[in-house]
C-alpha positions as CSV (number, residue, x, y, z in Angstrom):
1,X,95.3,170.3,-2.2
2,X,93.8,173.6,-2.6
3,X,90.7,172.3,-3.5
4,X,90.1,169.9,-0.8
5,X,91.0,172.3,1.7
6,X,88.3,174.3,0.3
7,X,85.2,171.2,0.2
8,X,86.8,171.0,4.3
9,X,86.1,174.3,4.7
10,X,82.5,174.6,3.5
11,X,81.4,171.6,5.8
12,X,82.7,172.7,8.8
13,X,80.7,176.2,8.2
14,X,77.5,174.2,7.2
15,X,78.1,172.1,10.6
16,X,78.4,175.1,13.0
17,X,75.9,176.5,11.3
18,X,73.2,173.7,11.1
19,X,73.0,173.5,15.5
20,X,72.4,177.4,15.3
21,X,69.0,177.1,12.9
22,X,66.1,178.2,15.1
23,X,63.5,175.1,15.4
24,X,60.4,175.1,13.4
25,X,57.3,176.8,14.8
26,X,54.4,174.1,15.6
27,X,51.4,175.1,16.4
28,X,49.8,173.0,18.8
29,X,46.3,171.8,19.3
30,X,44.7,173.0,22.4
31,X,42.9,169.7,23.7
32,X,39.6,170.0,25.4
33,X,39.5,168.4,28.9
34,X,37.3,164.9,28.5
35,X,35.1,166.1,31.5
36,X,34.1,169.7,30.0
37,X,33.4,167.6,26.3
38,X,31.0,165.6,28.2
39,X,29.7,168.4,30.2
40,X,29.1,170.6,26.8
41,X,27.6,167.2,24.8
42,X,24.8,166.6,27.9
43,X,23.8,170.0,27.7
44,X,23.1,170.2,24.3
45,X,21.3,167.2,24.4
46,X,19.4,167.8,27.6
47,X,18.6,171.6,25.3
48,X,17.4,169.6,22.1
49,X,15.4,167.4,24.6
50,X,13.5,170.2,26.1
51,X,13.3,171.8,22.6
52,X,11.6,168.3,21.5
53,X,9.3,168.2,24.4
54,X,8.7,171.8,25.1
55,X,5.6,171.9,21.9
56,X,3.3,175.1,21.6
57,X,0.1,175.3,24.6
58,X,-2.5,174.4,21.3
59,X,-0.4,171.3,20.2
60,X,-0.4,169.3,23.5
61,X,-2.9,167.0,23.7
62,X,-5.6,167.3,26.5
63,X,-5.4,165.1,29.0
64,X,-7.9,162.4,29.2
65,X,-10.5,162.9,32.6
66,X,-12.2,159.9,33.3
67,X,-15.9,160.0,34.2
68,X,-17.2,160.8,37.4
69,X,-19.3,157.4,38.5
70,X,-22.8,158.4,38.8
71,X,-23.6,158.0,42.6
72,X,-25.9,155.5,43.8
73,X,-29.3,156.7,44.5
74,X,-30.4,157.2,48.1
75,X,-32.7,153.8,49.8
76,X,-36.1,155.4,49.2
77,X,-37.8,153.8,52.3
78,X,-35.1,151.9,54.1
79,X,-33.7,153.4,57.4
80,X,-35.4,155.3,60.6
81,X,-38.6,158.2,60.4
82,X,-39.7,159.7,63.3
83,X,-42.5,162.0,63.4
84,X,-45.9,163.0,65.5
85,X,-49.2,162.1,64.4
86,X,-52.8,162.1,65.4
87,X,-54.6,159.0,66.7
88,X,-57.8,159.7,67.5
89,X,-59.3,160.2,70.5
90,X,-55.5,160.2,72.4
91,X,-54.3,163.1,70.3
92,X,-50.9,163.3,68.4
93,X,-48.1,160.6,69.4
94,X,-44.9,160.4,68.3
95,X,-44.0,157.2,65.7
96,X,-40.5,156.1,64.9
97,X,-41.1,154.2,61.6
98,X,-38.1,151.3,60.8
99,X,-38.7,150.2,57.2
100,X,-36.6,147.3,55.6
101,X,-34.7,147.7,52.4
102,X,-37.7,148.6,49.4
103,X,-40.4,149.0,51.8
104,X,-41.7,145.7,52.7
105,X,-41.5,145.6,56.3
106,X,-42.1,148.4,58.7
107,X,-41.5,148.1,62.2
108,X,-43.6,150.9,64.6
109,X,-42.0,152.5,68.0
110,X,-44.3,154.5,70.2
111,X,-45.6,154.8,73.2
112,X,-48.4,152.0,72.3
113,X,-45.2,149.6,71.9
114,X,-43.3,148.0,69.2
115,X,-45.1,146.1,66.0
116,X,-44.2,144.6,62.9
117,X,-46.1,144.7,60.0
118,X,-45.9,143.6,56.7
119,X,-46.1,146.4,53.6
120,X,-46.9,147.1,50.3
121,X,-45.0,149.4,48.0
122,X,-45.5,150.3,44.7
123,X,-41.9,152.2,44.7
124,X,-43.4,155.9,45.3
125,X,-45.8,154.7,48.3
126,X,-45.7,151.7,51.1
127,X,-49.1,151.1,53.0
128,X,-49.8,148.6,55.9
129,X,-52.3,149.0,58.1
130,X,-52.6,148.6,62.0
131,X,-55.2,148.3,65.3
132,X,-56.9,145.8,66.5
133,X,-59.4,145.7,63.9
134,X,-56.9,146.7,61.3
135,X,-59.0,149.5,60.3
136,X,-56.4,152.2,60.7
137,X,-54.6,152.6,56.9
138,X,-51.1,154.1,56.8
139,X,-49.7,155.7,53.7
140,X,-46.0,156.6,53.5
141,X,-44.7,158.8,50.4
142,X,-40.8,160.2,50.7
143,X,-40.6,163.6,49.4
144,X,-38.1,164.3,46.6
145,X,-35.1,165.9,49.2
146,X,-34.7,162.2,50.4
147,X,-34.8,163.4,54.1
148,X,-38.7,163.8,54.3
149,X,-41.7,162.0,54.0
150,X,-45.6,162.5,53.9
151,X,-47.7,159.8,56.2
152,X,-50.9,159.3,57.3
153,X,-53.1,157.6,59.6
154,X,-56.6,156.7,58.4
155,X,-59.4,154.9,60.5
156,X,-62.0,153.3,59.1
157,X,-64.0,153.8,62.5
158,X,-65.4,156.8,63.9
159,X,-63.1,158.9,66.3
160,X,-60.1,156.8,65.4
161,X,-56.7,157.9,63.8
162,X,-57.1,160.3,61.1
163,X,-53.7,162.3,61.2
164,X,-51.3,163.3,58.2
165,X,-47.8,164.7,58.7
166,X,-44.5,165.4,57.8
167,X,-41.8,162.4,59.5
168,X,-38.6,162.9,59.4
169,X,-35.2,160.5,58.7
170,X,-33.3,159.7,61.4
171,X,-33.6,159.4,65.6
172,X,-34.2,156.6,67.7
173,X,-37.6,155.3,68.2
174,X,-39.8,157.0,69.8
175,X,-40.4,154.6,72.4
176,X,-37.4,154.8,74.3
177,X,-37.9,158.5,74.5
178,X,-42.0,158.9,74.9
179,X,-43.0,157.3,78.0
180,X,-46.8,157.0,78.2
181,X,-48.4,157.7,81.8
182,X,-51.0,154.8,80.3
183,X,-49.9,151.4,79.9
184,X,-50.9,149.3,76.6
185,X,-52.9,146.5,76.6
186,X,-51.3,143.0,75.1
187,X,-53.5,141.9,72.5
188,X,-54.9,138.1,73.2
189,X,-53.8,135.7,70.1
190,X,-56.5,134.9,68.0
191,X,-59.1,136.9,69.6
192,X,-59.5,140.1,67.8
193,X,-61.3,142.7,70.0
194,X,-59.9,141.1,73.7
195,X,-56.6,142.1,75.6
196,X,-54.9,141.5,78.6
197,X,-55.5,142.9,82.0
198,X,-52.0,145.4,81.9
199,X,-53.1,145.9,85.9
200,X,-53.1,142.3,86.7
201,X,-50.9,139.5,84.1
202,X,-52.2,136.5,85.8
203,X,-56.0,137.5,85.4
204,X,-58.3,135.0,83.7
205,X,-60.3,137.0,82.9
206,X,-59.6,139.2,79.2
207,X,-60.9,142.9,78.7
208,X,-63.5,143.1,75.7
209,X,-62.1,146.1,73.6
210,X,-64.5,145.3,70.6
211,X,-65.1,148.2,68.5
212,X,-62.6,150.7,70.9
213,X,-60.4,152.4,68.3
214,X,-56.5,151.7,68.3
215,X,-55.2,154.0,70.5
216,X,-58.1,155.2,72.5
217,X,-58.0,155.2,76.5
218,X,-60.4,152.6,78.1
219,X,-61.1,151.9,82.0
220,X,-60.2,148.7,83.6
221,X,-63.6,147.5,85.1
222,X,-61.9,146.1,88.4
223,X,-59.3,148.6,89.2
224,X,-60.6,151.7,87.7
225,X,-57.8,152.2,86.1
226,X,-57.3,154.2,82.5
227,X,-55.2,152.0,79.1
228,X,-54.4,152.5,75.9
229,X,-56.4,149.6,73.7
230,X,-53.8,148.5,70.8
């Protein structure tokens, strides 16, 4: 009796004392917030990015230039020259020269009027030649500075054109801005060395120019009037 009063004894101590024992210490883990993890894993990668793309000056590769298109030369004749030149017996006058794309064509303003004429170039020079008798040669050469040219104005008959001179490009021709005090004689179709009476367009009767230079003054016989022979 003694001895199970003893085994009672012993359990009731162990029960008291088992709800006394202090809990065990647990250390717990301190979690990381899932927005700072993501926050800390972009900026180490955006870090080993720029570490990746950040290379030494001497390492990056020069960047390709592309050539520069090599600019299309100036026309050589084609456009507007205006310039004064001698003609002879009337002195210097003022020439606007049109030519057509390579030189072909040239197309002369003045005070004598407006003419076409058909030229020859050899890609440095054009030549054509005018007057009534085409005996005046012109010669036109552009200088190097594309703005410039060298012309001149040979006759082939004595006291005609014989001018050289320096046109030029650009203006308007000259004959809208030289207005002659002599009027110019129309040339008659198929009659070298005759012209119109510029006094009196219904005349029958032509003017005989023959062997009058281009450009040189002549007195109507009728009115007594001065004009320019073509």
């Amino acid at each position: 009796m003694r001895f199970v009063a003893q085994i009672c004894l012993i359990w009731s101590v162990m029960f008291v004392t088992a709800h006394r024992l202090p809990a065990p210490i647990v250390e717990e883990e301190k979690s990381t917030p899932p927005a700072a993890v993501e926050g800390q894993t972009a900026k180490r990668s955006s870090k080993a990015n720029r570490r990746s793309t950040e290379a030494p000056e001497e390492s990056k590769p020069a960047e390709a230039t592309k050539p520069k298109e090599p600019s299309k030369p100036r026309e050589r004749f084609a456009g507007t020259w205006t310039g004064r030149i001698n003609q002879g017996v009337v002195g210097d006058v003022v020439f606007t020269l049109t030519f057509t794309a390579g030189g072909s064509q040239v197309t002369e303003h003045s005070s004598f009027g407006t003419y076409t004429h058909p030229a020859i170039s050899n890609r440095q020079t054009t030549a054509w030649t005018t007057g009534l008798l085409n005996d005046i040669t012109w010669t036109f050469t552009p200088n190097a500075d594309g703005s410039t040219a060298q012309v001149t104005a040979k006759s082939s008959l004595p006291l005609g054109a014989n001018g050289s001179s320096i046109f030029h490009r650009g203006g308007t021709p000259a004959a809208a801005k030289v207005v002659s005090e002599f009027p110019v004689a129309k040339p008659v179709p198929e009659k070298p060395g005759f012209v119109y009476n510029p006094f009196d367009p219904q005349a029958t009767r032509l003017l005989d120019v023959r062997g009058k230079p281009s450009g040189s003054k002549v007195k109507d016989p009728v009115s007594g009037k001065i004009f320019i022979v073509p």
